[in-house]
N, C-alpha and C positions, 0 to 999 in steps of 0.2 A: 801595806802595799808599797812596792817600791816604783821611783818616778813616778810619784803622783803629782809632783810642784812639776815636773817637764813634760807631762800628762797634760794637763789643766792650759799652762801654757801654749802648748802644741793645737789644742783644739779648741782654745780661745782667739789663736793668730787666724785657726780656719773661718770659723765661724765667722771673725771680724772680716778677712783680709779679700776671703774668696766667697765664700755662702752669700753671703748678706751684699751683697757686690755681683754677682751673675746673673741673678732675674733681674735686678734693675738693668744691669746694662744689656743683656742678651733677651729676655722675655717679656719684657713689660710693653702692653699695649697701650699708648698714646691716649687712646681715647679709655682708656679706664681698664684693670683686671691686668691676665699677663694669658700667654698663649701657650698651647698645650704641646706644641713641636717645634722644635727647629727644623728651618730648609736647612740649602747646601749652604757652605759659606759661614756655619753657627752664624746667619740669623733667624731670628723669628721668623715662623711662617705664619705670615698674614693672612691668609686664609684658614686657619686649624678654629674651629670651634674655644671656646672658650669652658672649659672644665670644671664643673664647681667642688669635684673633690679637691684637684690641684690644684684652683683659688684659696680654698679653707682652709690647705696645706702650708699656702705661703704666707695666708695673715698670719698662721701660727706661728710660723719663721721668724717674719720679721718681729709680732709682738713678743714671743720668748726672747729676739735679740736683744730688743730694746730693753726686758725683765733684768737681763743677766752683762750689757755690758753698759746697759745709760746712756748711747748716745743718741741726739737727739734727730740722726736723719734716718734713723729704727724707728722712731716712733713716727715720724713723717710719711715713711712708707708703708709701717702698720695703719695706720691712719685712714690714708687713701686706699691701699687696699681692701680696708673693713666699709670705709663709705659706699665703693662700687658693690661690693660682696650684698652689703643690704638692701641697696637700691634697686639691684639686678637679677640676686641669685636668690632672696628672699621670694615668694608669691605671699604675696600682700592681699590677695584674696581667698584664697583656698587655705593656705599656711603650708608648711613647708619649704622646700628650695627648687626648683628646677635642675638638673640635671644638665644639662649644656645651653648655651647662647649662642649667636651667631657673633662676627668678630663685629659687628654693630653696637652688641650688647643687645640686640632684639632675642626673644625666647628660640632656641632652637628645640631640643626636649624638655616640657614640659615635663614628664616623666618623675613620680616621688619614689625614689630607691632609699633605704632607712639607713645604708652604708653613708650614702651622702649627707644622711639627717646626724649622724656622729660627727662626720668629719667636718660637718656646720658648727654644732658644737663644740667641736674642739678649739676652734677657728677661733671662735667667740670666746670660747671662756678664758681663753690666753689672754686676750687683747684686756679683758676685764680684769683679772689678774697683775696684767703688767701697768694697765694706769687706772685702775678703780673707776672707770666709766660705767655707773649704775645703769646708763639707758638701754648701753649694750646687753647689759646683762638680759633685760627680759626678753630677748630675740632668744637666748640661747634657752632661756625659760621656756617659750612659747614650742620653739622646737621641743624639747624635751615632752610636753606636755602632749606634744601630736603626736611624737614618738608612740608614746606610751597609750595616746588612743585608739591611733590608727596603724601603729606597726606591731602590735603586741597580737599575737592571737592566742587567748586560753586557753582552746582547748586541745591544742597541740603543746604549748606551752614554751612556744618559740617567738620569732620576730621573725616577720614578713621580710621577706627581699623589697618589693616592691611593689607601688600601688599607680594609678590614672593619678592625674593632674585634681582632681575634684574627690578623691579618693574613692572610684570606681576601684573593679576590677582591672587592673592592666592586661592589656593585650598587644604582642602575645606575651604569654607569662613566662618569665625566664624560675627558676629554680628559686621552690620559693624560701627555704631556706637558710643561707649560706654560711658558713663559716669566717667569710670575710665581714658581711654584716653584722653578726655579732662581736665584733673583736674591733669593730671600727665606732659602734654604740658603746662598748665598754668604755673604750678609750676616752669617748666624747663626756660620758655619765661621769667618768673620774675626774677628769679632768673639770666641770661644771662643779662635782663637789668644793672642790677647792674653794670655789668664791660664792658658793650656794649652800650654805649648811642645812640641807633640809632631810627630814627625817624619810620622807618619800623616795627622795633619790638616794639615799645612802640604801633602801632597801631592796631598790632595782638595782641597783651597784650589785648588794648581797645574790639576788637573784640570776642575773645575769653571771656570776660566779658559777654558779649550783648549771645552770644550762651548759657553760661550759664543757663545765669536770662533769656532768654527767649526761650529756648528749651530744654537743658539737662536733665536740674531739676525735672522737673515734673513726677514723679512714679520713679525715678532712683532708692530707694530703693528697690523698688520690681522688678522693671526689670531687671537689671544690675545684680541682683544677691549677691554683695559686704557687703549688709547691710547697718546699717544707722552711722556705724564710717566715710563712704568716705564724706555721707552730713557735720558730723560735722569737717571733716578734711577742705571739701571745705568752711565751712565758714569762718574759719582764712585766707584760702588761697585766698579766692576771694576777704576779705578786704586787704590784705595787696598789692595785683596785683592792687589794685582801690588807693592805695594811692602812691604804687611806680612810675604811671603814672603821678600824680600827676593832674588828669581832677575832677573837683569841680564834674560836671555832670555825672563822673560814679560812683564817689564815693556816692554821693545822692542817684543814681539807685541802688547801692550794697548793700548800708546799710540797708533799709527793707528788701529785699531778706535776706541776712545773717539772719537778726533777725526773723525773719518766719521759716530761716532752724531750727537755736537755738530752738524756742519757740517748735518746732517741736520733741523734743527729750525730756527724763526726765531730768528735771533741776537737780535733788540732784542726778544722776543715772548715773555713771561715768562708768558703762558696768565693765564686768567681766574681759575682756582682758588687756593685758598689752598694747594692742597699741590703745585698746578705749579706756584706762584711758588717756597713753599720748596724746593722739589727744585732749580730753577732756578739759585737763588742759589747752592746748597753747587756744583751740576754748573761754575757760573762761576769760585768760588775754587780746584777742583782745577783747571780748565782754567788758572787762572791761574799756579799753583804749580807743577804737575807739566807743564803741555804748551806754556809759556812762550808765553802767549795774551796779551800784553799787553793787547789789548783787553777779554779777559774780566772785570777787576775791575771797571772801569765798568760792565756790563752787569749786575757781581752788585749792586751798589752800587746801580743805578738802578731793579731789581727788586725792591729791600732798601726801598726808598724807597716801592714802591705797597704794603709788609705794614705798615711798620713803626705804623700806627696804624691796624692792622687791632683790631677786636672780635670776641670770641671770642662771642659772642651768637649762638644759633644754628649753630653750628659742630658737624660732627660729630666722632668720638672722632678717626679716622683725619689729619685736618686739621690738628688739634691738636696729634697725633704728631710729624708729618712740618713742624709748624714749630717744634714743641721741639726736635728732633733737629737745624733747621740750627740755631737758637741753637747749642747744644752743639758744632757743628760749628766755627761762628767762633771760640766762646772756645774749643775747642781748638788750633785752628790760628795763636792769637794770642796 
């Protein structure tokens, strides 16, 4: 692949100079967490709810930064991040996480959605990852383990959207089973493999595969609502859950599905948004490495080219995520 050293470069200057520098300066709530909007003026709005997908988004942020460049005011803010994250967004009685707070840090939805129980996971197992904090680890444990109690239902052979606070039935009940929830548990399970070698989650991993490619998928653009950024999100995400398992046999299953999502989408057509471009870019380099797309590198390369002097001005928290996350992606894969 060519400019891969000006590659690497380009989105290790982002990551350091602008990513990892804008929720601090622009989003970070005072009293703990960071906030879910900007007022006029890009500041913070002090009154917005406090979000616990976009909370578990940014410890991932910053603890991948700190993973991948070492310095130590990454780890200071993954740190703090992860303290308020457990203190607040955990329920320490029921288990699970809460779903929003008030800008107090008091509960605002109580509400247990299994999207947010991945992207708790995700949260967590980064930060474990990047400094081998064993205590962490069993929060992301414990989640996992309620996941799989209380979001799994058999006889459909799906994962719940969502459940009450005490894991009643919620009311009212939103659509119980979504496409974004399972791709946001995927994420969370792979991601937990990494610093959790356990024979149980490597088989929900498997599992959550096979739902996938054989239920999810199908119209999830037009049903779901999300648009077609989540297909091509889930197609890096589904190849990389098929090789961190490490089974010949799903990774064969996954690869034409991925390649069907891809072919599915415009090739030269990297979407107007900042987070369908980054989704894009990373969906290009797996295509390139795992589904020997040669084409694909120029297409991540020429879509790398409309971000790379993007401004984070005006940008929401999600945006921001989803173009930290491909940074971390290149310099991982490089």
């Amino acid at each position: 692949m060519e400019r891969t050293d000006a590659f690497t470069k380009e989105t290790r200057r982002m990551l350091e100079e602008e990513i990892l520098k804008f929720p601090v300066e622009k989003m970070q709530d005072p009293n703990g967490g960071f906030y879910g909007h900007m007022a006029e003026a890009e500041k913070a709005d002090g009154s917005a709810p406090l979000e616990v997908v976009l909370n578990a988004r940014i410890l991932w942020t910053y603890a991948a930064g700190y993973r991948v460049l070492k310095k130590k005011e990454h780890l200071m803010t993954a740190t703090r991040t992860k303290d308020f994250f457990v203190e607040h967004f955990l329920d320490h009685k029921y288990g699970g996480v809460f779903w929003s707070l008030n800008p107090d840090g008091t509960r605002l939805d109580t509400g247990k959605r299994f999207r947010a129980m991945g992207a708790a996971i995700y949260g967590l197992s980064e930060y474990v990852l990047a400094t081998g904090d064993e205590s962490v680890l069993s929060y992301a444990v414990n989640l996992f383990e309620t996941t799989e109690k209380e979001g799994f239902d058999p006889e459909k052979g799906l994962y719940r959207d969502m459940k009450a606070r005490d894991w009643g039935q919620a009311e009212p009940q939103l659509k119980e089973e979504t496409f974004c929830t399972h791709l946001n548990i995927l994420e969370g399970y792979t991601n937990l493999y990494k610093v959790w070698n356990d024979e149980r989650l490597r088989s929900r991993i498997i599992a959550l595969l096979t739902i996938m490619t054989d239920k999810v998928l199908a119209g999830s653009c037009e049903e779901d609502g999300h648009g077609c950024r989540n297909i091509v999100e889930a197609s890096w995400q589904m190849l990389k859950a098929a090789f961190a398992v490490r089974d010949i046999y799903v990774i064969n299953k996954v690869r034409p599905v991925v390649g069907g999502l891809l072919s599915g989408t415009s090739a030269g057509d990297c979407g107007s948004k900042l987070c369908e471009k980054a989704e894009k870019v990373v969906a290009d380099l797996w295509a390139w490495k795992y589904l020997n797309d040669a084409q694909a590198a120029d297409r991540a390369l020429a879509c790398w080219d409309t971000l790379k002097d993007t401004s984070l001005e005006g940008k929401c928290g999600n945006g921001i995520f989803r173009l930290g996350r491909m940074c971390v992606e290149v310099i991982d894969m490089f």
